[in-house]
C-alpha positions in Angstrom: 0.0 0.0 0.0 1.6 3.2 -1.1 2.8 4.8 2.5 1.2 8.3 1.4 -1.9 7.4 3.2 -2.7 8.6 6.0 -5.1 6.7 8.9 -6.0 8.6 11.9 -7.1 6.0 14.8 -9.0 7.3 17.4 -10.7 5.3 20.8 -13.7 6.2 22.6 -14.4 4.2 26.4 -12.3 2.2 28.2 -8.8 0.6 28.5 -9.8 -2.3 26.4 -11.0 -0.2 23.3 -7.8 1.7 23.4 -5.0 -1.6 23.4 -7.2 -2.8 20.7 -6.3 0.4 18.6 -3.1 0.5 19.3 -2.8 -3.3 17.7 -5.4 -1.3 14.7 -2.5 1.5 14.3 0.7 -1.6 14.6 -1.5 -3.2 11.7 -2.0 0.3 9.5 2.1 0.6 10.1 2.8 -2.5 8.8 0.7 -2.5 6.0 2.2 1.2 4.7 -0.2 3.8 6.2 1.5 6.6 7.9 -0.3 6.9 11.4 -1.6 10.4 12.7 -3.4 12.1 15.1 -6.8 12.3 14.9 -6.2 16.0 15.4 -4.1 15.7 11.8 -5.7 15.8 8.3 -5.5 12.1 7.2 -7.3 9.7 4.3 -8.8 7.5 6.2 -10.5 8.1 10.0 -10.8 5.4 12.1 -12.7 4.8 15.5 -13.2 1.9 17.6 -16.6 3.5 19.7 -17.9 2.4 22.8 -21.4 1.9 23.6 -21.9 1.6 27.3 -23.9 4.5 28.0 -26.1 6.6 26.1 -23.6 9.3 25.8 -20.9 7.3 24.7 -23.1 6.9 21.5 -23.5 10.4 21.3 -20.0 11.2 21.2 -19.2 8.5 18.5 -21.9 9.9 16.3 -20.4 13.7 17.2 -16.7 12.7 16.6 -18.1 10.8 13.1 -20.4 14.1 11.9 -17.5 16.2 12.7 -15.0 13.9 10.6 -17.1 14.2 7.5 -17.8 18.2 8.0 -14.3 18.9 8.1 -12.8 15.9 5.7 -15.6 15.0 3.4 -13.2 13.5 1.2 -11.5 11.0 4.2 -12.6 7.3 4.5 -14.6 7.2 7.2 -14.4 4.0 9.7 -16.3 2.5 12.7 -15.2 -0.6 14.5 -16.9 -1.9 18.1 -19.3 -2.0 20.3 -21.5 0.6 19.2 -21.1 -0.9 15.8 -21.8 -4.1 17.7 -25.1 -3.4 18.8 -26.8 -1.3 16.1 -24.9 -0.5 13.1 -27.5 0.9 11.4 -27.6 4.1 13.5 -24.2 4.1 12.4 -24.7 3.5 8.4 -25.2 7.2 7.3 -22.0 8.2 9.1 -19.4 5.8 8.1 -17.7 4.2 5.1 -16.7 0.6 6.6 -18.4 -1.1 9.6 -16.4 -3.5 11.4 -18.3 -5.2 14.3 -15.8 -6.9 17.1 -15.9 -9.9 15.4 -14.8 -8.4 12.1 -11.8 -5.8 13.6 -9.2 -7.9 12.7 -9.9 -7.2 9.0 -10.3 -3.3 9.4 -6.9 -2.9 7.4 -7.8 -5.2 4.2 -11.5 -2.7 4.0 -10.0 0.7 4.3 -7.2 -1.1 1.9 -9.9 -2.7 -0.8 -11.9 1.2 -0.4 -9.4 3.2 -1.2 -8.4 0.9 -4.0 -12.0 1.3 -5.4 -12.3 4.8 -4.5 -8.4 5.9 -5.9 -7.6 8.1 -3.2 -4.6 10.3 -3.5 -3.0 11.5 -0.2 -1.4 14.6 -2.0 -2.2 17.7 0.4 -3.0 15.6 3.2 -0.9 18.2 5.8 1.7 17.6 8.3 2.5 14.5 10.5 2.3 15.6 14.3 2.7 12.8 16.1 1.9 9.1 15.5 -1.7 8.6 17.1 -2.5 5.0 19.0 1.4 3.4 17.5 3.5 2.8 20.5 6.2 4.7 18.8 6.5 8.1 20.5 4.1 6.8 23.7 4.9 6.9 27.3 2.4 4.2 28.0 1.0 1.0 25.6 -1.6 -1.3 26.8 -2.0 -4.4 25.7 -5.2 -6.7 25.6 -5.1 -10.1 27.6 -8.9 -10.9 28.2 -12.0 -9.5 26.7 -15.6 -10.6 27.2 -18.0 -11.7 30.2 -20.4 -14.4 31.5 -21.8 -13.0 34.3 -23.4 -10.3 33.4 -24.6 -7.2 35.7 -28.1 -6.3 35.2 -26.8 -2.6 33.9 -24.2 -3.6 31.1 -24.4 -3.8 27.6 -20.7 -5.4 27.5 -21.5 -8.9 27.3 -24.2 -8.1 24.7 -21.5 -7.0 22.5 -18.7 -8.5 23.4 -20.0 -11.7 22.9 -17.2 -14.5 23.6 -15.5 -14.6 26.7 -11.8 -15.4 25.8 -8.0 -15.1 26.8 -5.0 -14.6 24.2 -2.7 -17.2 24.4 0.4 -16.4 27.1 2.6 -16.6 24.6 1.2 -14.1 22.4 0.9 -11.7 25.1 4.5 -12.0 26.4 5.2 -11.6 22.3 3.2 -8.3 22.5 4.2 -7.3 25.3 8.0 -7.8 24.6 7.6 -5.5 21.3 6.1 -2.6 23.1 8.8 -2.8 25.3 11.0 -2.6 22.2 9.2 0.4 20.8 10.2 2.5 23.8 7.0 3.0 25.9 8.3 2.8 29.5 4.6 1.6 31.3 2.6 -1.1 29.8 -0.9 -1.8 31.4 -2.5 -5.0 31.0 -6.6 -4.7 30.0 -9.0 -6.8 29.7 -13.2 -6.4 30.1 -12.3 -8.4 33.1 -8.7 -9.6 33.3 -8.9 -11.3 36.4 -10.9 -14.1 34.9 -7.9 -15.0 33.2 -6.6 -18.2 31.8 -5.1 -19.8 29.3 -4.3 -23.9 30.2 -3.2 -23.7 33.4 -1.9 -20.1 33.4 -3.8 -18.2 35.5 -3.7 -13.7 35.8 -0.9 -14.1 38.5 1.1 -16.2 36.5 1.1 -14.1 33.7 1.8 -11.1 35.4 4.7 -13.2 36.9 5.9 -14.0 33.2 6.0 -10.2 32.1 7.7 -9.3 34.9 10.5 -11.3 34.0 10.8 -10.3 30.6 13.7 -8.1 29.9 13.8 -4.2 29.8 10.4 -4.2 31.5 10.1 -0.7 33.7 6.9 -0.6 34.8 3.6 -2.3 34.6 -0.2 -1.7 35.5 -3.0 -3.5 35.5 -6.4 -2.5 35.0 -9.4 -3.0 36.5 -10.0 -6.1 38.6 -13.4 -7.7 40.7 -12.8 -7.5 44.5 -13.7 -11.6 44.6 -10.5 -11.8 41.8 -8.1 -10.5 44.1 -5.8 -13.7 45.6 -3.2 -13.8 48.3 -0.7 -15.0 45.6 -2.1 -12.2 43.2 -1.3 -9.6 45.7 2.2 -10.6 46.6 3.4 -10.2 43.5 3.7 -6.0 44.4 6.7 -6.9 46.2 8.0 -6.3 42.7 8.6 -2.7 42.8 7.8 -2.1 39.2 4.2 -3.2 39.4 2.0 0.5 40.3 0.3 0.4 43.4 -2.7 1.2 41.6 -5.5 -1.0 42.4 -9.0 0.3 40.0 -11.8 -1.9 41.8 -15.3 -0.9 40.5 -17.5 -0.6 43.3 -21.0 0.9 41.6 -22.8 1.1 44.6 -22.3 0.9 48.4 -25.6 0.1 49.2 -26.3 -4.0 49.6 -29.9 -3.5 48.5 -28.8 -1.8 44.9 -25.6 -4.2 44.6 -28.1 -7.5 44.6 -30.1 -5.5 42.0 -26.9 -4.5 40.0 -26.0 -8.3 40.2 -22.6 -7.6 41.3 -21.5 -11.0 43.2 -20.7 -8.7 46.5 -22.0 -6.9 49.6 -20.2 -3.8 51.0 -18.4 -5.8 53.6 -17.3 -8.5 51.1 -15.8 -5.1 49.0 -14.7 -3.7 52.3 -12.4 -6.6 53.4 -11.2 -6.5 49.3 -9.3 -3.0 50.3 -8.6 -4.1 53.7 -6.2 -7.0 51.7 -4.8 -4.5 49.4 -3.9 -2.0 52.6 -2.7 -4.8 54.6 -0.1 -5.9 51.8 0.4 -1.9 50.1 -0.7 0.5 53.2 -0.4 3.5 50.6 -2.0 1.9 47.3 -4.5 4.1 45.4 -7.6 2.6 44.9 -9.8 4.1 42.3 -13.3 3.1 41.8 -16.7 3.6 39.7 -20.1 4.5 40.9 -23.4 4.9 39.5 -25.4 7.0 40.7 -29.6 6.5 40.3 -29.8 2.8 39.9 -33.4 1.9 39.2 -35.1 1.9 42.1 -32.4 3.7 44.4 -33.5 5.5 47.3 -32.7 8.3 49.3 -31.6 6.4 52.2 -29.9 3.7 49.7 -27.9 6.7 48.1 -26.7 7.8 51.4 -25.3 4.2 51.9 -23.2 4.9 49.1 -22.1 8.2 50.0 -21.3 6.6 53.6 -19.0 3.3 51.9 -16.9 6.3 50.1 -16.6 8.6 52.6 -15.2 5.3 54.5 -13.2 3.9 51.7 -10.7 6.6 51.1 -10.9 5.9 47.6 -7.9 8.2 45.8 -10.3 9.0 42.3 -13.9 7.9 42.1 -15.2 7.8 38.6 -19.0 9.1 38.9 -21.4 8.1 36.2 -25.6 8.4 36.0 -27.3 5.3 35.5 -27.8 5.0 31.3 -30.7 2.7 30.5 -28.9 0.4 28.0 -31.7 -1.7 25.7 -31.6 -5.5 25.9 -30.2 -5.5 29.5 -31.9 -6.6 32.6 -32.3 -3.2 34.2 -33.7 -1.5 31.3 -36.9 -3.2 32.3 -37.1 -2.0 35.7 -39.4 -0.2 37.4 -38.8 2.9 39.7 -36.1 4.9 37.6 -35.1 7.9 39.5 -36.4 11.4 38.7 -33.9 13.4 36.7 -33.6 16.3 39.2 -33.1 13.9 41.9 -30.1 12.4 39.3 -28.5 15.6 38.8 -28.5 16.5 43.1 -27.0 12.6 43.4 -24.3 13.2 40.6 -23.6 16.6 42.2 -23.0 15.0 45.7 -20.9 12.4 44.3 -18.8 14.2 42.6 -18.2 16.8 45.3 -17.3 14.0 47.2 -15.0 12.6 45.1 -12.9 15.7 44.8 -12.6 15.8 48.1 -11.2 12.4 48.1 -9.1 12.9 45.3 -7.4 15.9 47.1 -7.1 14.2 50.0 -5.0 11.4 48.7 -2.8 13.2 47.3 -2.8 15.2 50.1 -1.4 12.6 52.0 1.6 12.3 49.9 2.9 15.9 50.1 6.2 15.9 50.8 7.2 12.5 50.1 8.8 11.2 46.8 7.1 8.5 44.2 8.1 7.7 40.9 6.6 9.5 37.2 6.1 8.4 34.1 6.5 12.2 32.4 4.1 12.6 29.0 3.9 15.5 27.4 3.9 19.1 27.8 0.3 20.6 28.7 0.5 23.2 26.3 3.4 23.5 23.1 6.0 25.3 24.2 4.9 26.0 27.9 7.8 23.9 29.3 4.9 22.7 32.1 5.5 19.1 31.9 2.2 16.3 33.1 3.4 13.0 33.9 1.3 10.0 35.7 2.8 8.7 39.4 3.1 5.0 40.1 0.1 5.5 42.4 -1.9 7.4 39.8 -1.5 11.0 40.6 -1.3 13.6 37.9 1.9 15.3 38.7 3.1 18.5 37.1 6.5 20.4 36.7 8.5 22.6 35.0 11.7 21.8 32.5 13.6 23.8 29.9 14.9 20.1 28.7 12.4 17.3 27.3 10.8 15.2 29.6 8.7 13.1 27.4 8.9 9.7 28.5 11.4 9.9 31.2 10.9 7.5 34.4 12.1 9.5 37.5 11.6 10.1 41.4 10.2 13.0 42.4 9.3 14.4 45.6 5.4 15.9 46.0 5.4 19.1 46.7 1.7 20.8 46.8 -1.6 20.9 44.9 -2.4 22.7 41.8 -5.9 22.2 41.2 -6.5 18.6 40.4 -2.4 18.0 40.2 0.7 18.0 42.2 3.7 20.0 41.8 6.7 18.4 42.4 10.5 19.4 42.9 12.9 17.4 40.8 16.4 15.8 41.9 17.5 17.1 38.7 16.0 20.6 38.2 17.4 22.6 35.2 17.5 26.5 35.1 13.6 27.1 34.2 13.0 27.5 38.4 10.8 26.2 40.3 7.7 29.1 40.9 6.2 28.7 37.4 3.3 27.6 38.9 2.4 31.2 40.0 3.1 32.8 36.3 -0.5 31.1 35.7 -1.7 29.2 32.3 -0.4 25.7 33.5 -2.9 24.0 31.3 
């Protein structure tokens, strides 16, 4: 394929959609196509689209309508769950539709489409950056698990995500060992629910045993996990320094009335003694969690339950989302749906709440050092560096030399808004006080 083309990839919803678009981008490479940002003017637009709430849609259909209005000549492509579910609401937008089953042949459509189409990528504009390839990255995750069998009564994911599977070991560890190659210093193992793990007799512990020991390995996160899926032999493998002691445990509710609803498999004690293991092993882990707020049928006193577990929790980031009806799943059929006002007073509360949580975490680490994975500058030419902490703070600081991808200890200094500003061992001559010149973002 003539390497003038240019493919923008771009990921919408969680952890999973984005390792499989980096494996989309590897594939583009491979074949030719010059990757870009979606931010770039490119010949063919790619998105892999989520469909877990009802605003995910609407933000795949935005990003889609907006890629047409401003490129009406590009290839326009949707791959995933949305497509998944009802790729007809999708039809008008897009060029190629690729449901899960079919993204592994994403690259030979766009490929026989521009073929029929004769595209030329003269004009196309400048390359910026390389998009979802791990070339250039800081951090590459990489898909181990997708799919479940135990379905909450909220969740469209195992209505479009329809086979619950493992990759092989080897192929991970394969994967795994060319990211490392490729320069990205974190990788983050992801799955729809990777601590259901196995392939044979290797089990999720096992194989995060096996990519520790691979070579040139610097550090390594795992995504979320079920509070029932974390073992004694699991949990002892964060002896090993490079594994973040970062710990995302969705909790959705704190209320055991809702939870049996939801389907979850747990009570608030059951989750309770979950973080009491993790603290017990890693006193200073940051646990993040997910909570929906206006569950069918939730009441006031139900809500404050939840509100109560959190305040108790000392969760470091709580994700807060209102309850999306999603069609074809248990709780879409319901009774008792929450009035909307009462939502947007629930969503309010919760997310007050987790700000305070947030800042009090990092709060706690004022003054202490941790280790940072430093990105990218938040603005060109600002010299106000963001990097992500091995505990999952964002940290910021300032530096006259590039940062971009450099592992280093810092030391936490105090907050700036929803970061940290931190003093460097190594501070060059841009000072330390930008912070007060303003415009950090």
């Amino acid at each position: 394929m003539d390497t003038r083309y240019r493919v923008a990839v771009h990921a919408l919803g969680c952890k999973l959609n984005q390792a499989e678009l980096e494996t989309l981008a590897a594939q583009f490479e491979a074949r030719g196509f010059t990757v870009v940002s979606p931010r770039d003017k490119a010949d063919v637009y790619v998105i892999n689209t989520c469909t877990v709430t009802a605003e995910a849609d609407r933000k795949v259909r935005q990003w889609l309508r907006s890629v047409r209005r401003h490129n009406p000549e590009s290839l326009t492509v949707a791959t995933g769950c949305y497509v998944q579910r009802v790729p007809g609401e999708l039809a008008s937008l897009a060029d190629v539709l690729a449901d899960n089953d079919e993204k592994s042949r994403v690259v030979d459509a766009v490929e026989e489409q521009l073929r029929k189409r004769e595209v030329r990528a003269e004009g196309a504009g400048p390359v910026v950056e390389r998009g979802a390839s791990s070339h250039g990255r800081t951090r590459s995750l990489v898909k181990v698990q997708e799919g479940c069998s135990t379905p909450c009564a909220y969740c469209i994911v195992p209505l479009v995500r329809l086979e619950e599977r493992s990759m092989p070991a080897e192929e991970i560890l394969q994967t795994v060992g060319q990211r490392i190659h490729d320069g990205p210093k974190e990788i983050v193992l992801t799955g729809t629910k990777i601590g259901v793990y196995r392939d044979g007799d290797t089990a999720l512990a096992d194989l995060v045993r096996m990519v520790l020991g691979l070579p040139g390995l610097q550090r390594l996160r795992l995504s979320s996990l079920q509070p029932r899926e974390l073992s004694g032999e699991l949990l002892s493998l964060w002896e090993d320094s490079r594994l973040c002691p970062h710990f995302h445990l969705s909790l959705q509710s704190g209320s055991a009335g809702v939870l049996r609803r939801m389907g979850r498999g747990y009570s608030p004690s059951s989750y309770m003694r979950s973080l009491e293991a993790i603290r017990a092993v890693l006193p200073d882990a940051a646990i993040t969690t997910d909570v929906i707020v206006g569950f069918p049928g939730e009441s006031d006193p139900e809500f404050g339950e939840t509100v109560s577990f959190c305040e108790a929790a000392g969760f470091a980031r709580i994700h807060v989302f209102p309850y999306s009806s999603r069609p074809g799943t248990r709780a879409a059929g319901m009774g008792g749906m929450v009035a909307p006002a009462t939502m947007r007073e629930r969503v309010g509360v919760m997310s007050r709440l987790a700000s305070s949580s947030r800042e009090k975490y990092a709060h706690s680490w004022l003054g202490r050092t941790a280790e940072v994975l430093w990105e990218d500058e938040t603005k060109p030419g600002s010299h106000v560096y963001s990097g992500t902490s091995h505990n999952y703070l964002r940290l910021l600081c300032r530096s006259a030399l590039p940062l971009h991808n450099v592992l280093e200890d810092v030391t936490l200094e105090h907050l700036v808004g929803d970061a940290v500003w931190v003093r460097r061992a190594r501070e060059d001559t841009c000072g330390r006080q930008a912070e007060l010149e303003g415009g950090l973002y």
